[in-house]
C-alpha positions as CSV (number, residue, x, y, z in Angstrom):
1,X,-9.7,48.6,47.5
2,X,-9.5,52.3,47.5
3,X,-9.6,54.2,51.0
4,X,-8.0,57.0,53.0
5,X,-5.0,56.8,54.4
6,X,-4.3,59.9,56.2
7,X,-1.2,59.7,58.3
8,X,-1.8,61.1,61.8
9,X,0.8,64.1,63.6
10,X,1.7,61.3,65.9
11,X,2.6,58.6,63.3
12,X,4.8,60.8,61.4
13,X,6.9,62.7,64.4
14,X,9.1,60.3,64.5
15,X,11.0,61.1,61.5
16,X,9.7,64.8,60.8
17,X,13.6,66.0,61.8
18,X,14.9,64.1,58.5
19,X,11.9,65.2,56.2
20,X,12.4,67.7,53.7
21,X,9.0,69.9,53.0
22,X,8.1,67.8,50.1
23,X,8.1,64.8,52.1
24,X,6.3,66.6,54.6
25,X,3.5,67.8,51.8
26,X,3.3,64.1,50.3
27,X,2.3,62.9,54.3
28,X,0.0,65.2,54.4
29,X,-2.9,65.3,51.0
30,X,-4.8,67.9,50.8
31,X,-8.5,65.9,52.3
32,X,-10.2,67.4,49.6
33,X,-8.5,66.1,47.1
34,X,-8.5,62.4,48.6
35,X,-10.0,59.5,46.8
36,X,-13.2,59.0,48.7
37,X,-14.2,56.1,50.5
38,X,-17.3,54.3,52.1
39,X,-18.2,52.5,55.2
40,X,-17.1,48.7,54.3
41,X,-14.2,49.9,52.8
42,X,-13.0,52.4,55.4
43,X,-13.6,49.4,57.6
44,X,-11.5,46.9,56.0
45,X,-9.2,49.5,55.9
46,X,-8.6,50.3,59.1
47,X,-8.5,46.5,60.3
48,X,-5.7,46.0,57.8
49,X,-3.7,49.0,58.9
50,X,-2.1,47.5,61.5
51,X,-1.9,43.6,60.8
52,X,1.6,43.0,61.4
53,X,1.0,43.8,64.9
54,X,-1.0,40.7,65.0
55,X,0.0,38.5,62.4
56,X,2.8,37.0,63.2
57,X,6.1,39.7,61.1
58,X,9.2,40.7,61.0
59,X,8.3,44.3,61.6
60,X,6.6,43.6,64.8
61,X,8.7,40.4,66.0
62,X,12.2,41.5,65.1
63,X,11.7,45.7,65.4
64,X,9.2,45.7,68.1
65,X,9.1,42.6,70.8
66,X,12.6,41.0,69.8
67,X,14.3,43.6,72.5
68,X,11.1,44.1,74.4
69,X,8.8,42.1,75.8
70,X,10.1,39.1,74.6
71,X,13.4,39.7,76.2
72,X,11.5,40.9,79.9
73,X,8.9,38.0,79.9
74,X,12.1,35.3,78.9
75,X,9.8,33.9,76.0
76,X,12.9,33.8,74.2
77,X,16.2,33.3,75.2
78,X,18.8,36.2,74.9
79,X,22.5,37.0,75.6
80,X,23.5,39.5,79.1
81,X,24.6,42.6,76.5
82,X,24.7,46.4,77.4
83,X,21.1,48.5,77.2
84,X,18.9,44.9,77.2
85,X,16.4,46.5,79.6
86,X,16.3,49.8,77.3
87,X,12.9,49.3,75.1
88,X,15.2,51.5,72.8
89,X,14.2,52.6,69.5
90,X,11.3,50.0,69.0
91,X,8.8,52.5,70.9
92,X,8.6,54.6,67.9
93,X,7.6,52.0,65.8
94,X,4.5,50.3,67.7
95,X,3.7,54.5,68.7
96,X,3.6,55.4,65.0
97,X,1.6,52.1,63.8
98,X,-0.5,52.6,66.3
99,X,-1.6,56.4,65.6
100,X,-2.2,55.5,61.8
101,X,-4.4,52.5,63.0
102,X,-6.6,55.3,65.1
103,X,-6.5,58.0,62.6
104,X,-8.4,55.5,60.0
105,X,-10.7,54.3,62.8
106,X,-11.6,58.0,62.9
107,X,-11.8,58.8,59.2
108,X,-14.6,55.5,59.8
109,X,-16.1,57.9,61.9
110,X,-16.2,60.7,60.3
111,X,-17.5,59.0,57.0
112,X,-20.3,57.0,59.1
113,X,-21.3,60.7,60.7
114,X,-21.8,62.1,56.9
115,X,-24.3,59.4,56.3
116,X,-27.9,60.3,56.9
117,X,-29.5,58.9,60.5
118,X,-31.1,56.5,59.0
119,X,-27.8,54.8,57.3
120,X,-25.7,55.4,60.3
121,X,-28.3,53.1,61.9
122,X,-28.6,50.2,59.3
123,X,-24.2,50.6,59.8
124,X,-24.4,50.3,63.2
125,X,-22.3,47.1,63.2
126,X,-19.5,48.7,61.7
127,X,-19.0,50.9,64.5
128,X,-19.6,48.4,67.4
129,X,-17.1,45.6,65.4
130,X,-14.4,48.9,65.0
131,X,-14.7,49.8,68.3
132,X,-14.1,46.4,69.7
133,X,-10.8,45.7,67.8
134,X,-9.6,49.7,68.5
135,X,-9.7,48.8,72.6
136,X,-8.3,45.9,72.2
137,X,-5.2,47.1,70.7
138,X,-5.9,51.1,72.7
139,X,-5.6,48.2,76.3
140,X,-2.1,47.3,74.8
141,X,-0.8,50.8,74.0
142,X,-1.9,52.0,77.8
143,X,-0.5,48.4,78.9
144,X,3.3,49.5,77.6
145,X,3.0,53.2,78.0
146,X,0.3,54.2,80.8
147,X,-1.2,57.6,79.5
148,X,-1.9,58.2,75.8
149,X,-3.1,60.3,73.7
150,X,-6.9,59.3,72.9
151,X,-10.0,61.2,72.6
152,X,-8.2,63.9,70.3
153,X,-5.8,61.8,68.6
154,X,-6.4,60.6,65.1
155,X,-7.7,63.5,63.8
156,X,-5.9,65.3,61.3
157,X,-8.4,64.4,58.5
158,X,-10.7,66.7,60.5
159,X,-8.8,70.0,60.8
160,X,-8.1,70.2,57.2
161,X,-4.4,69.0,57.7
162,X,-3.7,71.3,59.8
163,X,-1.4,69.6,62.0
164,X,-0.9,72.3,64.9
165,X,-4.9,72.2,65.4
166,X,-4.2,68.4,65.7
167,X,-1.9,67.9,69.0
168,X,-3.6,66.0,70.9
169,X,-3.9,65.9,75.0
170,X,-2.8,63.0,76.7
171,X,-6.4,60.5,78.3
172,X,-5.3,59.0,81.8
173,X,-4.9,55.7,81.4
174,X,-7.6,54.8,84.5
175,X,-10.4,56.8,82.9
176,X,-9.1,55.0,79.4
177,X,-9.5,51.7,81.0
178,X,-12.6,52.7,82.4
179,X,-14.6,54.4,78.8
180,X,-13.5,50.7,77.2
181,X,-14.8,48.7,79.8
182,X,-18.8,50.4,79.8
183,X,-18.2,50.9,76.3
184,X,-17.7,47.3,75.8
185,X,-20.3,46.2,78.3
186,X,-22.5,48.7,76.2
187,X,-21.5,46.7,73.2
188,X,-22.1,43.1,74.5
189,X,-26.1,43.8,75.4
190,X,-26.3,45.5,71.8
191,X,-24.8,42.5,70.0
192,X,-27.5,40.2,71.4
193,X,-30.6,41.9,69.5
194,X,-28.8,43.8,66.8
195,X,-30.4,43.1,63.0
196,X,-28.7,43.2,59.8
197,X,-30.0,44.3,56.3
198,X,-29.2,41.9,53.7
199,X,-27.2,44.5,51.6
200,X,-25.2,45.4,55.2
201,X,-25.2,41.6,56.0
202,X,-23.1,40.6,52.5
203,X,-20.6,43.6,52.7
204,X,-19.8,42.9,56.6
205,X,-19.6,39.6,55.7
206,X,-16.8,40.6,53.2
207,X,-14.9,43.2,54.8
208,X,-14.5,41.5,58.4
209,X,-11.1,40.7,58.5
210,X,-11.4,38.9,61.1
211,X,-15.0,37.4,62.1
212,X,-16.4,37.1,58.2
213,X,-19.4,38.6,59.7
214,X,-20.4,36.3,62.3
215,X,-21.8,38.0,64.8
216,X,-21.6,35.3,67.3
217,X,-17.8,35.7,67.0
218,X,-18.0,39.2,67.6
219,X,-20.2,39.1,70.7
220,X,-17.2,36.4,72.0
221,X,-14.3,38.6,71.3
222,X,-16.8,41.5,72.9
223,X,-17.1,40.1,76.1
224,X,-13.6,38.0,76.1
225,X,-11.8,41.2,75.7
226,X,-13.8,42.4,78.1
227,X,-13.1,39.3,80.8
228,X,-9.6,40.1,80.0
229,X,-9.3,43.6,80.9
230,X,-11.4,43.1,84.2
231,X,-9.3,40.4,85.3
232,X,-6.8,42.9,84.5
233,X,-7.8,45.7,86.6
234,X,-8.9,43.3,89.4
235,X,-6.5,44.3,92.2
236,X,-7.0,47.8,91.3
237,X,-8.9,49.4,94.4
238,X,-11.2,51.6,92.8
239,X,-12.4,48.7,90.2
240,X,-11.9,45.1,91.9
241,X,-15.4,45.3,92.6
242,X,-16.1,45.7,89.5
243,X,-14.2,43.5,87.8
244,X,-15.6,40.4,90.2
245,X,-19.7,41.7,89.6
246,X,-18.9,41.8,85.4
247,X,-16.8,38.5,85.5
248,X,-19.5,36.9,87.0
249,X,-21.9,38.2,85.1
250,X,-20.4,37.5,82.1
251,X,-19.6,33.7,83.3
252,X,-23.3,33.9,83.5
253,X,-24.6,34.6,80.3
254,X,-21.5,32.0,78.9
255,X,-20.6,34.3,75.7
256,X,-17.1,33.5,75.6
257,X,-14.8,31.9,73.6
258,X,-14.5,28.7,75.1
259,X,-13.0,26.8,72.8
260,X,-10.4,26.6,69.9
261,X,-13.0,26.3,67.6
262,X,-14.1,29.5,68.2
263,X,-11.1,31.5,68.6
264,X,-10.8,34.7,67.9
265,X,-7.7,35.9,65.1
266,X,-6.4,37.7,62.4
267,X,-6.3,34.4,59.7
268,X,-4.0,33.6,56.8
269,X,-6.2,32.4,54.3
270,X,-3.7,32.6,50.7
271,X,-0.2,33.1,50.0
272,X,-1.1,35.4,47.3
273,X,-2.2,38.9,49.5
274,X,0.3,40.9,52.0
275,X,-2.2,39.5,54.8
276,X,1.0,36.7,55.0
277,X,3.6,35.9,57.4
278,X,6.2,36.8,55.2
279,X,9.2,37.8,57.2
280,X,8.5,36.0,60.3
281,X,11.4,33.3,59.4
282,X,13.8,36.2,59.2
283,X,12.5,37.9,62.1
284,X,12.8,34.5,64.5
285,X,15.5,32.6,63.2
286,X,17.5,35.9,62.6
287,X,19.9,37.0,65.3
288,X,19.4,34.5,67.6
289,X,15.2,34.9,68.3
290,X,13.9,31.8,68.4
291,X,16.1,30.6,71.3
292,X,14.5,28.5,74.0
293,X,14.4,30.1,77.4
294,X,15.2,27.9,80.4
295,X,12.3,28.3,82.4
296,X,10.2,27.0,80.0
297,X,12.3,24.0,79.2
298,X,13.1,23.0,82.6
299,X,9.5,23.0,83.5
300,X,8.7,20.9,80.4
301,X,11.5,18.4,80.6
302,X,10.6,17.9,84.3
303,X,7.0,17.3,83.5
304,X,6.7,16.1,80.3
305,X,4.9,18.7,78.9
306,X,3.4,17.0,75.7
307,X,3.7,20.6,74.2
308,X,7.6,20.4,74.2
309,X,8.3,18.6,70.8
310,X,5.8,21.2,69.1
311,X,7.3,24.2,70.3
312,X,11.1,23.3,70.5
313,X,13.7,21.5,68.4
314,X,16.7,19.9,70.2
315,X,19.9,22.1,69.7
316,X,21.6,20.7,66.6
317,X,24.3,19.4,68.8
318,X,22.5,18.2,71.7
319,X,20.8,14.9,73.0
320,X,18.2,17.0,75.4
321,X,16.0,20.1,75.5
322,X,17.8,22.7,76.9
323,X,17.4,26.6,77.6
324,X,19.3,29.4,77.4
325,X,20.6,29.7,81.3
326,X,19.6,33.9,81.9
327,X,22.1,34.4,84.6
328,X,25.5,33.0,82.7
329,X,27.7,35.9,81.0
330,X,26.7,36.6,77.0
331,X,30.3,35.3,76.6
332,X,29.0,31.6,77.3
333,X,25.8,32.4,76.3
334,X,26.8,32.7,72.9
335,X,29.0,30.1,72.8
336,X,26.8,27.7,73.5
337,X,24.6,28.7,70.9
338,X,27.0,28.5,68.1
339,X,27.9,25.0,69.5
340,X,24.3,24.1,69.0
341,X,23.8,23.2,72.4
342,X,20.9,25.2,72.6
343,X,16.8,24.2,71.8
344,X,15.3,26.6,69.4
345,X,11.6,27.5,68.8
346,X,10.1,24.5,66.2
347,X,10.9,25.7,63.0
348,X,8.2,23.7,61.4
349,X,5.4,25.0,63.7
350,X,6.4,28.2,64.2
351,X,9.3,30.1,62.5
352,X,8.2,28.5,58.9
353,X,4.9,28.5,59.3
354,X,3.7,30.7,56.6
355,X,-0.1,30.0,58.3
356,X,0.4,31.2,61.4
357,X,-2.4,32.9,62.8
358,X,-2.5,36.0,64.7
359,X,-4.4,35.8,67.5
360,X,-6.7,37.9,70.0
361,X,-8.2,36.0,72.0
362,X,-7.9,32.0,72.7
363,X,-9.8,29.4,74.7
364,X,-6.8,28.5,76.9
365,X,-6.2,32.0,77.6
366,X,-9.6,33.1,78.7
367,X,-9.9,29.4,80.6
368,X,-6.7,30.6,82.5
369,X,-8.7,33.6,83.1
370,X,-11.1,32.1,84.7
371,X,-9.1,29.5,86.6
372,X,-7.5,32.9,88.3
373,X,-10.8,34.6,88.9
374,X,-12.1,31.3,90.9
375,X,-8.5,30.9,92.6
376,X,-9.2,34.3,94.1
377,X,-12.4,33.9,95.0
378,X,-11.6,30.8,96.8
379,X,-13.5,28.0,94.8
380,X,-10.4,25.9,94.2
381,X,-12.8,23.0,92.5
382,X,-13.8,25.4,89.4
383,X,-10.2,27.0,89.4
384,X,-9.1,23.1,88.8
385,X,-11.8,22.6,86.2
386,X,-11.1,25.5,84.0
387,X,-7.2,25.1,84.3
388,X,-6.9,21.6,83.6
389,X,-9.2,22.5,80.3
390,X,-6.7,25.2,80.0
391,X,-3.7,23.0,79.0
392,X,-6.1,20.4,77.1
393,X,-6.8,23.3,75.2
394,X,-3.3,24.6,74.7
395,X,-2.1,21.7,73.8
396,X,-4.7,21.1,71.2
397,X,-3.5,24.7,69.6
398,X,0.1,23.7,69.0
399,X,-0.2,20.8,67.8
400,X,-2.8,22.0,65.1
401,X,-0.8,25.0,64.4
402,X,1.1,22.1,62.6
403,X,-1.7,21.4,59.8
404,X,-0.8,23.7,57.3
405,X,3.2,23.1,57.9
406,X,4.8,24.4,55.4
407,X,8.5,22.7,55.8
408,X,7.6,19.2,57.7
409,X,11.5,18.6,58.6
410,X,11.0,19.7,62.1
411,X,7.6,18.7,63.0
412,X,6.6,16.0,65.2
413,X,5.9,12.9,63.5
414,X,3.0,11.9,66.3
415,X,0.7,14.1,68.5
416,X,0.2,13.6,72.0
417,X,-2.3,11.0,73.4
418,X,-4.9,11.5,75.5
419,X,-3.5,9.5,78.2
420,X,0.3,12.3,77.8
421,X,-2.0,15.0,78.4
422,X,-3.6,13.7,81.2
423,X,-0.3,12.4,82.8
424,X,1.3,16.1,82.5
425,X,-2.1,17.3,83.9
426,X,-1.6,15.0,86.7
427,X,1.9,16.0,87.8
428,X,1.4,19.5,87.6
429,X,-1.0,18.7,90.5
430,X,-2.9,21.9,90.4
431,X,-5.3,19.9,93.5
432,X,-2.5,20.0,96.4
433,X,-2.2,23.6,95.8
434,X,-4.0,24.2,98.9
435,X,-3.8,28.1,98.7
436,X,-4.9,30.5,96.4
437,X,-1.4,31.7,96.3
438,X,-0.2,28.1,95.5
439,X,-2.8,28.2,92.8
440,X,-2.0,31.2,91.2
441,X,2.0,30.7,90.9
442,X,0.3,27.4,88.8
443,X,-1.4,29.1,86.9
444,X,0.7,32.3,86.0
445,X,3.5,29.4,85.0
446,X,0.7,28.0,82.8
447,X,0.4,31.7,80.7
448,X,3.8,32.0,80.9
449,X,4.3,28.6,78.4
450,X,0.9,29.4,76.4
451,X,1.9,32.9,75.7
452,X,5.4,32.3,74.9
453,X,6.1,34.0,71.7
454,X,3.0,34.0,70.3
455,X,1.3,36.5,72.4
456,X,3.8,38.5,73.9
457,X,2.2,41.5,74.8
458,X,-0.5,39.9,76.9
459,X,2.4,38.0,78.8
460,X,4.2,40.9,79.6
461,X,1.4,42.4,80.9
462,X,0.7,39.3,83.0
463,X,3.9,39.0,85.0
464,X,4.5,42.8,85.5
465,X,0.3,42.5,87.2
466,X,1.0,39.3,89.3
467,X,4.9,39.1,89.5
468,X,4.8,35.9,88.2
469,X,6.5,33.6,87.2
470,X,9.0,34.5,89.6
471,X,12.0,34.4,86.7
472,X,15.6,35.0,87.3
473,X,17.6,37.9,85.7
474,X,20.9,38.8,85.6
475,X,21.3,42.4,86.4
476,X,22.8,44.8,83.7
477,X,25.7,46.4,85.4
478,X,26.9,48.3,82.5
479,X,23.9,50.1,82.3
480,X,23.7,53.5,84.0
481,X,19.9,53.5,82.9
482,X,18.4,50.4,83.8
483,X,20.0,47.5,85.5
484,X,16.8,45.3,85.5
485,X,13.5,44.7,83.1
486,X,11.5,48.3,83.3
487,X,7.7,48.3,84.3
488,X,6.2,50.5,81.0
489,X,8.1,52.1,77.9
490,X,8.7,55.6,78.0
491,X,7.1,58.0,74.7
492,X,8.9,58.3,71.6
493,X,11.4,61.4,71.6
494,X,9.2,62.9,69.2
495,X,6.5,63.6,71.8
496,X,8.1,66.1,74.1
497,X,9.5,67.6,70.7
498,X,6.4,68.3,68.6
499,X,3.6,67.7,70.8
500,X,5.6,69.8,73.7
501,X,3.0,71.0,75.9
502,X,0.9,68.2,75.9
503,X,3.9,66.0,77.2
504,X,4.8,68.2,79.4
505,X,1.5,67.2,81.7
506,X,3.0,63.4,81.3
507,X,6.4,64.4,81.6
508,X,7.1,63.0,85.3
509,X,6.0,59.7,84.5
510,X,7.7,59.0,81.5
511,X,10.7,56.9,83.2
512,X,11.3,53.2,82.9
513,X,10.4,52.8,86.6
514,X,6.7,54.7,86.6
515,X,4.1,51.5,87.0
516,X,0.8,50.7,85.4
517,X,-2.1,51.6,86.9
518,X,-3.2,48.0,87.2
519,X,0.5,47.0,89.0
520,X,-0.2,47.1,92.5
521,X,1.6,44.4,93.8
């Protein structure tokens, strides 16, 4: 597959002060003299760009999240060292991926504008399906940093590579939220009448990454990214009432992904393409990654959660699950994971799993959803219902992350019964919590094991929105920057270099204290 790969002014920043001009000339082609490229391809393209922030890799796991949002949502267990709370170099990376992801969703654009009215129309789908998967990963970037650069990002293959007509402005992060949610809405009543050619059919068909062309699919991820962001925003003054009208309207029309069957993800289908996992062992078993947190591990010893088995392994020199405590000294910490004392993440499921998906949206996660949405809205009966099908479902999803095992040493050699399931079900209890609050702190400890590792972002997120679970951390007292887990990441150093005057109108935010928009509580 041919296609453009222009590399954007704010992929490239980051290491402009160790490029010599050749390098810099080699970044930068000449557009003209660019292989040319087509819709489907530029499409494919542009969904691959960026892969290894959803399939599961050692670029995104042990350069990204190892030091960040794995570390402040304690999916992982970690030692008390100096600068843990400092998201540190890592920001560069996800920045710089992600402004080479939007730069080819705008060379998409700009090859869909050359076409003649009539083709843009029959391509329609391209552009709604792009859209779809750019806000989802756009909700993440404004999620870690707040304000981005958006509407004039990207576009570098339009001035001619002319880089100083490229800086681009900084979008506020509310109106962001805002576009993607009508945008989206937009996108949902389109996807229920929209006709495809046979010639458009068979080439979406073959350059959906993630779908295969099933338009079903697509209207699910459409209005399950959509649920998410809503419930996201749903404490936010200015659009609660929004978020309650849409969620129950889109409850309504029951276009969701509902169950694991239809989950949405990026999928390893061969060992024999770069769309692999290859890496991920390195990136989890390396440096102590894949070490079980205690929270999660208490919770499960105390309740038999069925999931336990599937997740963890025993510590090589224990007799019992058990987590790395977050409020010893790193001294201890690290002795007792040398001693093997320590449960690590299943390295049968998950760290040698060269089949791991990556996912984007789940039916436990947008059940959870929905068990908050009726929680705060007072109907405690649903709330039960869809949380209870919440773990059902999540259990279900471990467990068959185990098919396609690659080393079986590790994995379980029976899956959970029916009557395990229910029995964990039934001790959590989720009926005598009498109060919505009671309910929530259920639930929020429910995403908090479902998103564990796997979706790290989204937990992240989560807790900084609800402050919850209510997790312990030891303070870093060495640190004469940030003593405790920050509330965003703060821009690469490369913004308020080469991109000066637009970061100056962000500058005052860009701190490790500064919240979300959404993190009102």
């Amino acid at each position: 597959m041919k296609k453009l790969l222009y590399i954007s002014l704010l992929a490239v920043t980051a290491f402009f002060s160790s490029c010599t001009q050749n390098d810099f000339e080699d970044a930068y082609k000449d557009p003209s003299k660019v292989t040319t490229t087509d819709v489907p391809k530029q499409f494919a393209g542009f969904m691959k760009i960026n892969f290894e922030d959803v399939i599961p890799s050692y670029w995104n796991y042990f350069t990204v999240i190892r030091s960040t949002s794995l570390t402040y949502t304690q999916a992982h267990g970690f030692s008390n060292t100096t600068g843990r709370y400092i998201p540190g170099p890592a920001v560069n990376d996800r920045w710089g991926r992600y402004y080479k992801f939007i730069t080819q969703y705008r060379e998409l654009e700009k090859v869909m504008a050359a076409l003649p009215v009539a083709q843009q129309t029959e391509n329609r789908i391209y552009t709604i399906t792009s859209t779809i998967y750019l806000y989802d990963h756009t909700a993440k970037m404004i999620d870690n940093f707040g304000d981005i650069p958006f509407s004039e990002a990207g576009k570098i293959g339009s001035t001619g590579g002319n880089y100083a007509n490229a800086l681009p402005k900084y979008d506020n992060q509310i109106e962001l939220y805002t576009l993607m949610l009508d945008q989206l809405k937009t996108f949902s009543t389109e996807l229920n009448t929209i006709a495809l050619t046979p010639k458009v059919e068979l080439e979406f068909k073959n350059q959906d990454l993630i779908n295969k062309g099933n338009l079903e699919s697509w209207k699910n991820y459409c209005n399950s990214l959509r649920l998410k962001l809503l419930n996201r925003v749903s404490a936010f003054p200015a659009l609660s009432a929004r978020a309650n009208t849409e969620i129950a309207q889109i409850i309504t029309e029951a276009k969701l992904v509902d169950e694991n069957s239809e989950n949405i993800a990026f999928r390893v289908y061969s060992q024999d393409t770069d769309l692999d996992t290859a890496g991920f062992i390195d990136a989890m078993e390396g440096s102590n990654n894949n070490i079980a947190p205690k929270p999660m591990i208490d919770h499960m010893n105390a309740n038999n959660d069925p999931r336990e088995p599937w997740l963890f392994e025993i510590g090589e020199k224990a007799t019992v699950f058990t987590g790395l405590d977050p409020t010893l000294t790193s001294g201890v910490q690290d002795q007792l994971i040398v001693d093997g004392k320590i449960a690590v993440y299943n390295r049968s499921v998950i760290s040698r799993n060269k089949w791991l998906p990556g996912t984007l949206i789940n039916a436990a996660e947008v059940n959870l959803i929905l068990a908050e949405y009726y929680a705060r809205n007072n109907n405690a009966a649903a709330a039960k219902t869809y949380f209870e099908k919440a773990i059902r479902q999540s259990v279900e999803y471990y467990v068959r992350l185990g098919d396609k095992a690659d080393v079986l040493t590790w994995k379980p050699t029976t899956e959970p019964t029916p009557a395990e399931i229910e029995a964990y079900i039934t001790k959590i209890n989720f009926g005598g919590a009498v109060t919505a609050t009671d309910q929530l702190a259920l639930i929020a400890f429910q995403k908090y094991i479902h998103y564990n590792i796997m979706q790290a972002d989204e937990s992240w997120a989560e807790q900084r929105r609800l402050k919850l679970p209510a997790l312990l951390f030891q303070d870093d007292e060495t640190s004469t920057v940030r003593k405790t887990p920050p509330t965003r990441w703060t821009y690469p150093n490369s913004e308020s270099v080469y991109n000066t005057a637009n970061y100056n109108t962000v500058k005052d935010k860009d701190n490790l204290s500064t919240k979300i928009f959404w993190d009102v509580k």
